[in-house]
MARMI-445952 format. One line per field, with one value per residue: residue number from 1; x, y, z of N, C-alpha, C in turn. Coordinates in Angstrom, 2 decimals, decimal comma, padded with zeros to 5 digits. Layout:
REM residues N
num = c(NUM;...)
n.px = c(X;...)
n.py = c(Y;...)
n.pz = c(Z;...)
ca.px = c(X;...)
ca.py = c(Y;...)
ca.pz = c(Z;...)
c.px = c(X;...)
c.py = c(Y;...)
c.pz = c(Z;...)
***
This chain:
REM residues 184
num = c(1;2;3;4;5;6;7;8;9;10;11;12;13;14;15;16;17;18;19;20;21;22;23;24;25;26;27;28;29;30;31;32;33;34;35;36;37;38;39;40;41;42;43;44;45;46;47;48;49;50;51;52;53;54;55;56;57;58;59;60;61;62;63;64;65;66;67;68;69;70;71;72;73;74;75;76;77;78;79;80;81;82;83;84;85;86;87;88;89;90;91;92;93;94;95;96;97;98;99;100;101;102;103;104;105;106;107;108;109;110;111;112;113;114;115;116;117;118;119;120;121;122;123;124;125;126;127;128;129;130;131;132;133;134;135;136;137;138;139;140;141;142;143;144;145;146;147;148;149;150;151;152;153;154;155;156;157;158;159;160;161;162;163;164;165;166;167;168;169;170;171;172;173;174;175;176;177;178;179;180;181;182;183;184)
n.px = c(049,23;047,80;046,88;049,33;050,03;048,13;049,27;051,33;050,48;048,93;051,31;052,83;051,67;049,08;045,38;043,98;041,40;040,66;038,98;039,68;042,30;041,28;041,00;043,40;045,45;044,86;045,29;048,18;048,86;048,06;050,00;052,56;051,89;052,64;054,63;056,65;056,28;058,30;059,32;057,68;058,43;060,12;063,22;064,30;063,00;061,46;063,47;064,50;061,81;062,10;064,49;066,31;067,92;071,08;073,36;074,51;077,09;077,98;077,87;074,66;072,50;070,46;069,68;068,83;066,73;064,20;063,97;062,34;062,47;062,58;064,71;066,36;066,83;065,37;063,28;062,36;061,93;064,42;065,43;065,78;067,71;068,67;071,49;072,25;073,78;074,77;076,76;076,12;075,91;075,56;073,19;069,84;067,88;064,48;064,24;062,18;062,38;064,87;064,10;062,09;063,53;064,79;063,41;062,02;063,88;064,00;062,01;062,03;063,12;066,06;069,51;071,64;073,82;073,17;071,53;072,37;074,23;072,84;071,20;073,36;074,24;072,21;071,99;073,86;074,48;071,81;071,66;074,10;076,33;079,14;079,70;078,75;077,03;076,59;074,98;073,69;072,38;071,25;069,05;068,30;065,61;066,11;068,49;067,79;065,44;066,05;068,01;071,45;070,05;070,54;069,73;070,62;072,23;073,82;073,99;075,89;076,40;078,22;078,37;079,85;080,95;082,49;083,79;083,33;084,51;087,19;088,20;089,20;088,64;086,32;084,58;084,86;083,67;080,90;080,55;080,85;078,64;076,26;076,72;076,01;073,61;070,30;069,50;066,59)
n.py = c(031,04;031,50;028,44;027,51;028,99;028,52;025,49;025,87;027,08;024,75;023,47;024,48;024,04;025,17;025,63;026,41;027,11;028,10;031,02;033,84;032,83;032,89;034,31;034,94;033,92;034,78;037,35;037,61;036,75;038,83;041,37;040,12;041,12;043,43;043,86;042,82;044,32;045,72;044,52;045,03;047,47;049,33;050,91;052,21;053,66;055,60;057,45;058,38;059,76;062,34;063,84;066,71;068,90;070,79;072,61;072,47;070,95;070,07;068,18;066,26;065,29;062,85;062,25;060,17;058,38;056,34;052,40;049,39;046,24;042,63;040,19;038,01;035,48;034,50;035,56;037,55;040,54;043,43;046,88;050,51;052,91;055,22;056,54;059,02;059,83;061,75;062,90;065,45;065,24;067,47;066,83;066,49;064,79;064,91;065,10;063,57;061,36;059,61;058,52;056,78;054,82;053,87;052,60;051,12;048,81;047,96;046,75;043,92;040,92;040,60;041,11;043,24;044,21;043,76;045,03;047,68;048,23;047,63;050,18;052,11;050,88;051,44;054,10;055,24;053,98;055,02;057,91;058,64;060,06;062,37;060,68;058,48;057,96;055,40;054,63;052,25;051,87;049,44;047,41;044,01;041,57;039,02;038,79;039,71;038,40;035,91;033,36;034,88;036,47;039,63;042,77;045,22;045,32;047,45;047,06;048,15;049,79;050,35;051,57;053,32;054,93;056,23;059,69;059,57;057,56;057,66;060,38;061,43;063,34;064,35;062,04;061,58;064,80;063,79;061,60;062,95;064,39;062,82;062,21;064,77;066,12;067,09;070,39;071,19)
n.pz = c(-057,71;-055,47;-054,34;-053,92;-051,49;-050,02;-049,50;-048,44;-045,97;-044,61;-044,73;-042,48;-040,28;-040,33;-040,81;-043,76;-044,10;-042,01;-040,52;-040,41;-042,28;-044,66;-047,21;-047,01;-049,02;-051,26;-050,49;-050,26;-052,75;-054,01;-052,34;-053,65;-055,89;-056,30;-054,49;-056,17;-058,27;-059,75;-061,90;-063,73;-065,17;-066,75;-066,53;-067,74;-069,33;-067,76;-067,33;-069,06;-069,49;-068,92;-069,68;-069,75;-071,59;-070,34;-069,31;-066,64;-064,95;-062,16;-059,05;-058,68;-056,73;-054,70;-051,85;-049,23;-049,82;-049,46;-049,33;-049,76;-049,96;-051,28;-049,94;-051,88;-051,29;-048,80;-048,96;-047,40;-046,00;-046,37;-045,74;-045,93;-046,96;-049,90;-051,85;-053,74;-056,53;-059,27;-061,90;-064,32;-067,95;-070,22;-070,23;-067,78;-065,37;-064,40;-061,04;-059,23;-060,74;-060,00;-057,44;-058,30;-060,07;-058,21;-056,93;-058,86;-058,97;-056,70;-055,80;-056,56;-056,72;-054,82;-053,69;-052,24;-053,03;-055,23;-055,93;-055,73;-057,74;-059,66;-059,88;-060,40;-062,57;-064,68;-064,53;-065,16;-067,89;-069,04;-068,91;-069,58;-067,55;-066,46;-064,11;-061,65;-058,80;-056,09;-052,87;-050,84;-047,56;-045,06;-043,63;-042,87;-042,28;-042,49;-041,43;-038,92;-037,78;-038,36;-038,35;-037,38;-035,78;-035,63;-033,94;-034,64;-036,79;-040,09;-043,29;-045,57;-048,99;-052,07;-055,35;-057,51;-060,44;-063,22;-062,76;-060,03;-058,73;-060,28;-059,06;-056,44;-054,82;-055,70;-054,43;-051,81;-051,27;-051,93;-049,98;-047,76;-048,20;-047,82;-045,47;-043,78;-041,40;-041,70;-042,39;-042,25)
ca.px = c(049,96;047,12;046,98;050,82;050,02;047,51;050,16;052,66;049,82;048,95;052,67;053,33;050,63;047,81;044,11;043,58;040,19;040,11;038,08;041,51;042,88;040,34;041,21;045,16;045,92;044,45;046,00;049,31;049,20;048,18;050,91;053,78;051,93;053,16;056,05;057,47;056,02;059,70;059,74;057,28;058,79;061,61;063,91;065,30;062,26;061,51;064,70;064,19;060,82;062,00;065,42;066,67;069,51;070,76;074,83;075,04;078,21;078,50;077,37;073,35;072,25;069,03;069,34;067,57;065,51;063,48;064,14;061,98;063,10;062,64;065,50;066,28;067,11;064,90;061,91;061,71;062,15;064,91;064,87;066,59;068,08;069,71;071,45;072,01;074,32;075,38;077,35;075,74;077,40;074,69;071,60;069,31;066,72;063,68;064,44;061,93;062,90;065,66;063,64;061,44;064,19;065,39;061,66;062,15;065,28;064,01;060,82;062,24;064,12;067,23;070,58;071,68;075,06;073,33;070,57;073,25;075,11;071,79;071,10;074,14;074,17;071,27;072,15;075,32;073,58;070,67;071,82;075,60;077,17;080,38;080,02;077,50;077,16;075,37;075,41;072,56;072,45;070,11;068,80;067,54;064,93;066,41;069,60;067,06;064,22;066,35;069,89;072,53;069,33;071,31;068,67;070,81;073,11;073,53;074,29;076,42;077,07;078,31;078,79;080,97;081,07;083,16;084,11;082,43;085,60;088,10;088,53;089,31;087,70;084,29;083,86;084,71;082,35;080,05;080,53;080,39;076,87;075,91;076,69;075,29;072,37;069,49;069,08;065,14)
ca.py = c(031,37;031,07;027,61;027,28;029,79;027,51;024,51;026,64;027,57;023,45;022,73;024,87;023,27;025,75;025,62;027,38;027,43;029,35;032,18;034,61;032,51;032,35;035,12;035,30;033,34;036,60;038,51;037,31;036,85;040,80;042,07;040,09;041,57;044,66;043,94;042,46;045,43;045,94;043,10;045,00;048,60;049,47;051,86;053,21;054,76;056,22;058,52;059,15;060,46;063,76;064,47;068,26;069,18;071,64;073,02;071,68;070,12;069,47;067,23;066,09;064,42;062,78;061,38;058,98;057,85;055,32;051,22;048,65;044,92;041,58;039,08;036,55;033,83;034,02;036,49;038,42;042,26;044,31;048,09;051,35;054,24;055,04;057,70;058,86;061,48;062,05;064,54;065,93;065,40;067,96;066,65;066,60;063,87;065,15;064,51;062,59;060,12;058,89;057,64;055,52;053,83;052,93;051,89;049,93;047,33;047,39;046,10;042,98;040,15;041,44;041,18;044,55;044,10;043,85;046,72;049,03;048,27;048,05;051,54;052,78;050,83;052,27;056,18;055,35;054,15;056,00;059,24;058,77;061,47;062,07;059,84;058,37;056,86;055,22;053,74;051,63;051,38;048,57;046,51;042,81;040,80;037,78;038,77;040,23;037,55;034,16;033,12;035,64;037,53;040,58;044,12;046,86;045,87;047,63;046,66;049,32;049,02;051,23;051,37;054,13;055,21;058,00;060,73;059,16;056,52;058,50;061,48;061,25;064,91;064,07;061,05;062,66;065,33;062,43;060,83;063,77;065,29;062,01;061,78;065,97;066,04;067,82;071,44;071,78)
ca.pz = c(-056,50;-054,18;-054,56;-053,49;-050,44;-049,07;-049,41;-047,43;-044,97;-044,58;-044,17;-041,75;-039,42;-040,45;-041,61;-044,26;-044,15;-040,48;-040,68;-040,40;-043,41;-046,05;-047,78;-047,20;-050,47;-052,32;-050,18;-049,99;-053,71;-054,00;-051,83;-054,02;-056,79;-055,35;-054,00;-057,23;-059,43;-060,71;-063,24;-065,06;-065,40;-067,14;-065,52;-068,77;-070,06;-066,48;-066,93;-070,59;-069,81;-068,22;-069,81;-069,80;-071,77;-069,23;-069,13;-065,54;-064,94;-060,76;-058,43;-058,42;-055,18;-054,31;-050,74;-047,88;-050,58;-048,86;-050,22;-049,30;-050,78;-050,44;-050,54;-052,62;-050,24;-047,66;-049,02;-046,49;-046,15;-046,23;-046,22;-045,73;-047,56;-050,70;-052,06;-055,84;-056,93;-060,86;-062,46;-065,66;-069,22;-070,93;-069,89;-066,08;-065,38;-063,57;-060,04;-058,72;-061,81;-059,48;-056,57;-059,34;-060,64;-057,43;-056,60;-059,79;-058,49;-055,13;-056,48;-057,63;-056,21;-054,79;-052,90;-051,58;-053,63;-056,95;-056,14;-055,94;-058,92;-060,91;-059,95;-061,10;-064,14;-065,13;-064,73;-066,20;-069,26;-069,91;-069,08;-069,71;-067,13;-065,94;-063,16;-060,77;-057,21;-055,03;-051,46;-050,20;-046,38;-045,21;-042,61;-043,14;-041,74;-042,51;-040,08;-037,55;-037,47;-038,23;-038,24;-036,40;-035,12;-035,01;-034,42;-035,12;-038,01;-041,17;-043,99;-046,82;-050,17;-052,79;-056,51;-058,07;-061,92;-063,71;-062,19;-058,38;-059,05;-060,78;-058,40;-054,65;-054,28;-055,99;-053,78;-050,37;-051,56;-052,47;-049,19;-046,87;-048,67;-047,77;-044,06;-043,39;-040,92;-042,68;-041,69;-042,42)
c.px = c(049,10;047,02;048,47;051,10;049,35;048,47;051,06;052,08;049,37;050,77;053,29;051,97;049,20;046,67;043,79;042,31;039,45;039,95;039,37;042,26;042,33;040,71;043,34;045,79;046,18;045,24;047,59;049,77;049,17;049,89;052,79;053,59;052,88;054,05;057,32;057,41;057,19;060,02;059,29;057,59;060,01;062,14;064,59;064,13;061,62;062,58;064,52;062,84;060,76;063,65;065,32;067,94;069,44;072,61;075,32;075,95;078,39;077,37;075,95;073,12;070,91;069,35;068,97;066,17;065,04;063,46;063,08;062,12;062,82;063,96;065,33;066,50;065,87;063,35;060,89;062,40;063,41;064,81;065,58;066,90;068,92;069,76;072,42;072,74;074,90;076,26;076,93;076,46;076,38;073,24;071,20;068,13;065,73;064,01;063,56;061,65;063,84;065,12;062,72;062,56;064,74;064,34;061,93;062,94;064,96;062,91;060,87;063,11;065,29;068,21;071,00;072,96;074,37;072,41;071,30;073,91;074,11;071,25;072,01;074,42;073,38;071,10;073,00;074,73;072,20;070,96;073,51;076,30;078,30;080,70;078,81;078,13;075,99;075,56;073,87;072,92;071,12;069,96;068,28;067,50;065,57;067,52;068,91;066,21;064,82;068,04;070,64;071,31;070,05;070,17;069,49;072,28;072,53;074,43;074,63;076,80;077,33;078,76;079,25;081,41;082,07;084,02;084,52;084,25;086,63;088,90;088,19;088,13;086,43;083,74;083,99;083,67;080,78;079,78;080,27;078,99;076,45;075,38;076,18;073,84;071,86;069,53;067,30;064,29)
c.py = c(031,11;029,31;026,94;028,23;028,89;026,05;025,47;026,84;025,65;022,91;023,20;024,72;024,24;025,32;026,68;028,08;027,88;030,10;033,74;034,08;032,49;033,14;035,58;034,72;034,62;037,55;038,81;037,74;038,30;041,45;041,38;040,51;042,81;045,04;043,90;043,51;045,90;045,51;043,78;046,34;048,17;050,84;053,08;053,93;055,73;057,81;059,25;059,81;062,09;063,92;065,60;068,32;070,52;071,65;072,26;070,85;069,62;068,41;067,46;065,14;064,53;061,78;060,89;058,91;056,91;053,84;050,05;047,53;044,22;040,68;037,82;034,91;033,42;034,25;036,98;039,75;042,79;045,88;049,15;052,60;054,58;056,09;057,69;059,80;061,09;063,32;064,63;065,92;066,43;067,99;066,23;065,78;064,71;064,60;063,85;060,96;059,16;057,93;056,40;054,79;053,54;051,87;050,25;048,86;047,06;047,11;045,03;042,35;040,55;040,50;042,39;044,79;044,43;045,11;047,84;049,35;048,42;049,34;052,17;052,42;051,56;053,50;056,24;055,43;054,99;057,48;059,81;060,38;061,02;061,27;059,88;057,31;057,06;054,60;053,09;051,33;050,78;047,53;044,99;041,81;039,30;037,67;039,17;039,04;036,03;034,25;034,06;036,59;038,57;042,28;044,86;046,66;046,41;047,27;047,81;049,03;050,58;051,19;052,88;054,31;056,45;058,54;060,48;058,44;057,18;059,76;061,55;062,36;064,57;062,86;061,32;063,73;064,76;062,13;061,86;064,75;064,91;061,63;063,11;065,45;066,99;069,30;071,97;070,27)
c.pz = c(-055,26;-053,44;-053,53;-052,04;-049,29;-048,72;-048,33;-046,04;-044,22;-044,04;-042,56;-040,29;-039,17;-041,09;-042,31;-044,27;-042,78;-041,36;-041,22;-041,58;-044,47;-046,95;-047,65;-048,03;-051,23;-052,05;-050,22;-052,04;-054,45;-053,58;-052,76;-055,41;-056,57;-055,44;-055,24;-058,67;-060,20;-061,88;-064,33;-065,76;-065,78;-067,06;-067,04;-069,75;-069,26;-067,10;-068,40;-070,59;-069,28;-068,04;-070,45;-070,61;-071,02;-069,20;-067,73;-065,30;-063,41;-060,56;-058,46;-057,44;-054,72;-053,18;-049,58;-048,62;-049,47;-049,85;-049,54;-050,48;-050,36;-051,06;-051,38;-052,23;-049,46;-048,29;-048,09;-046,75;-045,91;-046,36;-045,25;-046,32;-048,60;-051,59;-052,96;-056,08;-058,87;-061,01;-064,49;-066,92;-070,47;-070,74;-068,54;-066,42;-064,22;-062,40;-059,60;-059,47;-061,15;-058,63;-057,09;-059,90;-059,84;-056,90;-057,71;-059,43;-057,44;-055,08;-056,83;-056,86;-055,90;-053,60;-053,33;-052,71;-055,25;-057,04;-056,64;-057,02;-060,13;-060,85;-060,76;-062,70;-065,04;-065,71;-065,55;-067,58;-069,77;-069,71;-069,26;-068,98;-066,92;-064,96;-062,14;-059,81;-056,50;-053,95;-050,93;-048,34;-045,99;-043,85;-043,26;-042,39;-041,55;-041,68;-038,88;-037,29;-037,39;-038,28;-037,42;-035,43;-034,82;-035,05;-035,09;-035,91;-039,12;-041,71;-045,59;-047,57;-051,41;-054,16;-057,21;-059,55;-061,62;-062,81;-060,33;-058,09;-059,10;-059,80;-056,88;-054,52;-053,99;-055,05;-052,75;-050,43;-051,31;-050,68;-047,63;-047,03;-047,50;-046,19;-043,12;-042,78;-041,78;-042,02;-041,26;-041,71)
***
């Protein structure tokens, strides 16, 4: 990768070998270690490592997680907020199990559309509840920095299992947690 950093740094009418560049191969190639750390976790032993069987039947809600992503088009940054609710069919995942498996997809090549749905796939399957949702709200670089340059859009997305789907109530519920200022 360094190799192919310095070509990129050469094309784009740089010297790599300024003083300021000598070391941004390494570095560059570090930070998509990083960035891409998703590929090598798997999200479904995350959730299995801190299941509860636990009677709990309502709503569970973990949200303004924090997302940071890079796209798949451009590879540049997106990033924003995303928020997790389940409903229990017997068993409770350690809560801060959720924000790692969103860590996990948003770790990894993405469009905002499929993050969201691979979250929910996820909960769905490994912890089979009555129903799960999620909404990603998101900004991206690649609409701010090039093409429509637009600052202050966002960008919402939402995927809907079970129950989340199924029942007007639970998703108004769902959707008004969601939109509560914090009290604390």
């Amino acid at each position: 990768m360094q190799e192919d950093v310095k070509n990129i740094l050469k094309a784009i009418g740089e010297n790599p070998e300024r003083e300021g560049l000598i070391k941004t191969p390494h570095r560059v190639e570090k930070a998509y270690e990083f960035l891409t750390r998703g590929y090598k976790q798997d999200p479904c032993e995350i959730i299995k490592s801190a299941l509860f069987t636990e009677t709990y039947d309502e709503m569970v809600l973990v949200r303004d997680i924090e997302i940071y992503s890079l796209c798949e088009h451009h590879l540049l940054p997106f990033y924003g907020k995303c928020h997790v609710a389940y409903m229990p069919n017997g068993k409770v995942v350690g809560l801060s199990k959720i924000p790692r498996v969103v860590d996990v997809f948003a770790r990894r090549l993405q469009v905002q559309e499929r993050l969201t749905n691979e979250i929910a796939d996820i909960l769905e399957e490994c912890l089979q509840p009555l129903g799960v949702a999620v909404v990603v709200e998101a900004r991206h670089l690649c609409m701010m920095m090039r093409g429509v340059e637009k600052q202050n859009t966002f960008v919402s997305t939402s995927a809907l299992r079970g129950a989340f789907k199924d029942s007007l109530t639970t998703r108004q519920e769902f959707m008004q947690l969601i939109k509560m200022q914090r009290q604390f």
